[in-house]
Every structure is written in C-alpha cells, then in structure tokens.
C-alpha positions, 0 to 999 in steps of 0.5 A: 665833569659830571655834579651829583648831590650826596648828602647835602654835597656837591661830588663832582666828578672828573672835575678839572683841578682849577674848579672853585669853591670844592676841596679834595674827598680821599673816601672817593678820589674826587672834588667835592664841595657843599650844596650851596655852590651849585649855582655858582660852579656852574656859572664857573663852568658856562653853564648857567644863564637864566637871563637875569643879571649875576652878582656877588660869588658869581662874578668872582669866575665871570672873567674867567668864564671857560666852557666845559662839558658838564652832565648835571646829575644833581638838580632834581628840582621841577620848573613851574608855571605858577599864577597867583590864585588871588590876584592882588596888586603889588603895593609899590614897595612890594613891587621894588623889593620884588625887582631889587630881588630879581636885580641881585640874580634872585639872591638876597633879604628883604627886610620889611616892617612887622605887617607889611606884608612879607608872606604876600612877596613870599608869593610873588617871588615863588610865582616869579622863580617858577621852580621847585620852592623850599619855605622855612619858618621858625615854628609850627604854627607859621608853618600852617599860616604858610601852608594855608596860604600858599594852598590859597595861592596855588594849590590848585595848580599843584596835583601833589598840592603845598607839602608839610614837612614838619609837626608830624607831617612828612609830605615833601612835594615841589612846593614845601613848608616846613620849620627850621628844625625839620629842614635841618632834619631832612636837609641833607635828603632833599636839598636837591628837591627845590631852586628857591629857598624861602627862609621866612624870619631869616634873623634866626638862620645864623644859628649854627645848626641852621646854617646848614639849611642853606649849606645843603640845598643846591637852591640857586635862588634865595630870598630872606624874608624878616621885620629885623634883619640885624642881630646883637652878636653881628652873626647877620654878617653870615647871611650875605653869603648863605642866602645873600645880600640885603637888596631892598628895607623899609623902616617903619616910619617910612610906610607910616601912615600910606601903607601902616598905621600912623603910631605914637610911642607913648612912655610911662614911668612909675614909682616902685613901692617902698618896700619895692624899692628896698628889696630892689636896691638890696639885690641890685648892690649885690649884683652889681658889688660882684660885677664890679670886683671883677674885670669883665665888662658887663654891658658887652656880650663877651664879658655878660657870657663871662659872667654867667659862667663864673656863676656855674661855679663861683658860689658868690656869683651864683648869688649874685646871679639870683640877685640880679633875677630878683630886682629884674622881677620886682622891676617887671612886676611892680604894683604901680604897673598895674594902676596904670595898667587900669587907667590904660584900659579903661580909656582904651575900652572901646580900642583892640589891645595887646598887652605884653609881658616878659613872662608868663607868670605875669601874664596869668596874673594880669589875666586873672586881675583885669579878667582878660584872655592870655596866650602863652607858650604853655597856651594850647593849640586849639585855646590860641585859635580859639582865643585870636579868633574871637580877638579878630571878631571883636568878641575879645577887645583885648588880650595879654601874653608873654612873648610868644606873639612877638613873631611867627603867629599871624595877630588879628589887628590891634590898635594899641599894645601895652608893654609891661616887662621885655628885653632890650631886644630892638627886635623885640620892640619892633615886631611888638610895634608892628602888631598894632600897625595894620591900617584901620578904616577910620585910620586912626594912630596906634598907639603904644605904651611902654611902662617901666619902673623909674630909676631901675634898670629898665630904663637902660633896657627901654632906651636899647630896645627904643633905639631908632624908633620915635617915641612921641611922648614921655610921661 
C-alpha cells in the first residue's frame, strides 16, 4: 500500500478492502480518506511506534494490529532537534500538562488559565515533538507574539528561521506561525509539511470552516491550547477527535496566589436614572410582550436564532429587535456607571487598571470623559503598540478598550479591571479575569470590579458570565 497526500487527502494506493477510516474514490479507483487519519492508518498497518503509549481512535485497530507493507509518500515533514533558547524551569503544573500530553500519545487540550503561561508549554512540546510544527492562532497580532516568541526560542537552531504565513507574509518553513484564516487558506497545500499542530486558543476551531485545519494536516501530534475550553453551543465536543481529548486543567483558583495573583471579585450595582428607567421599561416590554406571544424559548440558542430570524421579515419582530438593542444600551451606558467609574479611579490611582466595555462607543467616551488611552478593534497597529507599550512602562496606569483585548494580545500586567458592559460569555469573563492575575512583587490581590445596572437585564448576564468564579464582595 503506498500513502500519498493530495489536497488535504490521504490517496492510498492498492490499499487492501479492510483499511479504516478510507472510502472509495470512483475519479481514481483507489481508497482515499482525510489527512488526519494518517497517524492512525499507519498504526492499523504496524507502522507506527514512536515509543509513547497510543489512545483514543488508536486503539480501536490495536487487536487487530496486521503487518502490511506500506511506502509513505505522504509525510514531507522533517525531524528536529530542538533546545529552548532561554532555559526556564517548568512550573509543576507546566510540567504535568506537559506529561499528561505526551501520556495521551502527544494528542489532546490543555486547558489553563488566562497568563499561566500556555505559549511557554507551546515551547516545551515543540522542543518535546522535535518535527516539523504547524502553529494556529486567531489573529495577526498573536500571530507576531508567537513568531517573536518562537524565534527567541529557536531561531537560531532553524537556517530558514520561524516561517509567517499569514498578514501578508507567505514564508512556510518547518516551524510555522500563521492565523486561522490563512491555514485554512493554505491547508490543503501544506498539510503534509508539519507532525505537531499547535492550535493556540483552540475554542475557536469548531468553527466550520476551521475544522478543516486539522482535517487536512497529516500531523500525528497535536495539542490545544486555551484559558476556556468549553463553548455555549457544546461544538467543543468536535475537538476530542480533531485535535484530542482534554489531558490536563487548571482553574483559576487553583494557581491562585502560588503561580497567579490572589483576586477578589468585586460586584457593584446602580441605579439608572429616571428618565433612564422609563426609556428602558418601555423598549424592554416590547421586546419582551414579542417574545412572550410566541413559542420560542428565548433563553436557549435554538429559540434566540428563532427569534432573529422572524425579525429578518416580521415587521413586529424587527421592532422588537431594535427594542431589546435600545434597553441593552441604556443599561451598558447608564450615568451612575460613570460615578462610580470616578470613584474606582481615584482609589485606584496608584494601581495598573484596565477598563472594559462591550463597545466601542463607549469605550471613546469613557476615553474622552476620564482623559485615558483607548484601544479598540478600530485602534491602529502602530497606536496599540505604542499605547500597551507606555501601559507596560508605568507611563500609562490605566487604559479602556472594548473587547478587543479579551484574548489573543499579550496585555502588560495589570492589577485591577474594571467591567462596565459585556456579554454572558463565561469565557469572556474569564479571559478579563486573567488580564489582572500575572503576580506582582509586592503580591498584592487583583482585583476586579464589575458594575451593572440594578433591576435590568444585566443582572441575568453578570450571574452567567460569573458562573464558577468566586465572587467575594457584593455592593
């Protein structure tokens, strides 16, 4: 049997009728089946043993194990010898994620708290795979953090240096960076190139056109890499067999105070205005006298994306549509926010603070108000360097964004966050969390404050996004 790989396929050639996992291709008169079988038809076959224990898909042929001859034409991927640049002792749980990974046949997710240091297990399990390494991240400016990172660590030991595929550089060599969007791009052109697979922020693969990242790479090993593993619409489910099982978590509270900052939540409530309150009963009740004459349950996925498609053409659902937008921004954007947004900084003058919004708009307008810098997804490059830079020398102590610093920027350290508006997102809470965790010297609590408005519907959102995380005081 001779494997070839053919645009992010496995052809396999003279293959016996009894090979798994392939169906029949009528074009070629052959077996074919997708990339990411390749690990595990070779295992089928007798021709796969790297010396560490095999799990999952692996085991359902091991009984069966046969011996047949096989010419692999497919792997185009190098061995190599790697040794961390900077050498850095494991922390204990780095350390036993590291060996759960390897444990599981060098295939699953770690799942680990918001500045733990996920990238720096990235490293170790590169070193550790020593082959060819594909890493995926969710935007451009990761993308560089990953590349800088990764040259630190081994672009000395690599004459083609780290490649860039993606944000205008095309530069593929046998240890690549590149974002989501450009490997899905290019997947199917190089999934032959690289044995590990570093999906960084691994949350987002289920995504349907992501899957087919890890559908077209031969890659036998694999490792995920995220602060929150699990999403609302249970798609996490899919990642178990495109990258692997979860091998090894750590919550937050469990590296609290050793390893992360000890925190505090912190919940405020305020009033709306009057004339805040008026304008946000009136647009709720016709949101919610909508929802209510009709049978869809809006508290569950299912019956919200019912719902928003009867507004596409119900005229009455449209409005009600508008409505429910209208009291959600009056809640996100109520006057008392901003007095107790005053109170919070002046006691927090001398601490490094991030303030959160769920929107743009607001962000400016807190920026404007309080005189404090403000990235946003509209922030330039250059301005977002330029901005956490001075953040990270102390010369900026405090800034306000919307949520484009939730994941995928390396934030200097800050010690107290400031949510004003977000979604019932629990990851979204956790990776805000997380901003504020990285210990200081003097290994004082972070702290983080989240204000909403009293007897709206952000408190339903708050309790959601909350969920699983200690909160230790209520005012």
């Amino acid at each position: 049997m001779r494997i070839e790989f053919e645009d992010g396929t496995l052809l396999l050639r003279d293959a016996p009728d009894e090979v798994p996992y392939a169906e029949w291709d009528d074009r070629v008169d052959e077996y074919r089946a997708q990339a990411r079988f390749y690990r595990a038809i070779r295992d089928w076959a007798g021709a796969w043993d790297d010396g560490v224990a095999e799990s999952g898909q692996l085991e359902l042929h091991q009984s069966a194990r046969q011996e047949i001859s096989i010419t692999d034409e497919a792997r185009a991927y190098p061995d190599l010898a790697l040794t961390p640049a900077v050498q850095i002792e494991s922390r204990d749980y780095q350390q036993a994620a590291l060996n759960a990974w390897r444990d599981h046949g060098r295939q699953g997710s770690v799942v680990l708290p918001t500045g733990s240091g996920k990238t720096f297990l990235g490293i170790q399990a590169i070193a550790d795979a020593g082959v060819g390494t594909l890493v995926v991240v969710p935007t451009i400016d990761l993308m560089n953090q990953w590349h800088a990172t990764l040259t630190n660590a081994f672009g000395d030991q690599l004459s083609a240096g780290i490649g860039v595929l993606g944000g205008g550089s095309h530069d593929v060599t046998p240890i690549t960076v590149t974002t989501y969007d450009s490997a899905y791009r290019y997947i199917d052109e190089y999934g032959d190139r690289f044995g590990l697979l570093v999906v960084d922020e691994v949350h987002h693969l289920p995504a349907p056109t992501y899957q087919q990242i890890p559908e077209m790479t031969i890659a036998p090993y694999r490792l995920g890499l995220t602060a929150t593993y699990e999403r609302a619409d249970d798609k996490h489910e899919v990642l178990e067999d495109l990258i692997g099982p979860v091998v090894y978590e750590e919550q937050v509270d469990e590296l609290a105070g050793e390893y992360l900052s000890e925190y505090e939540t912190i919940h405020l409530s305020v009033d709306l205005t009057t004339d805040e309150r008026e304008r946000y009963d009136e647009e709720y009740q016709i949101y919610r006298d909508y929802v209510d004459s009709h049978d869809f349950d809006i508290w569950t996925e299912p019956g919200y994306q019912e719902f928003l498609q009867r507004t596409s053409y119900d005229p009455q659902g449209r409005r009600a549509l508008i409505a429910k937008q209208r009291a959600e921004r009056i809640a996100r954007t109520a006057h008392k926010k901003l007095d107790t947004l005053d109170n919070l900084i002046k006691r927090h003058h001398d601490d490094r603070a991030i303030i959160f919004t769920a929107n743009n708009d607001f962000a400016y307008d807190i920026s404007r108000e309080f005189i404090v810098p403000c990235i946003t997804h509209q922030t330039k490059t250059d301005e977002r360097t330029q901005i956490l830079d001075r953040f990270r020398s102390g010369e900026y102590s405090m800034l306000v964004t919307s949520q484009v610093l939730d994941e995928g920027i390396d934030v200097p350290a800050a010690n107290v966050g400031i949510i004003l508006s977000g979604s019932a997102s629990k990851r979204q809470y956790a990776q805000r969390l997380g901003r504020i965790l990285r210990p200081t010297d003097d290994r004082e609590p972070a702290r983080l404050y989240e204000i909403i408005a009293a007897d709206t519907k952000e408190n339903y959102v708050s309790q959601q996004r909350r969920q699983g995380v200690t909160s230790s005081a209520d005012g």
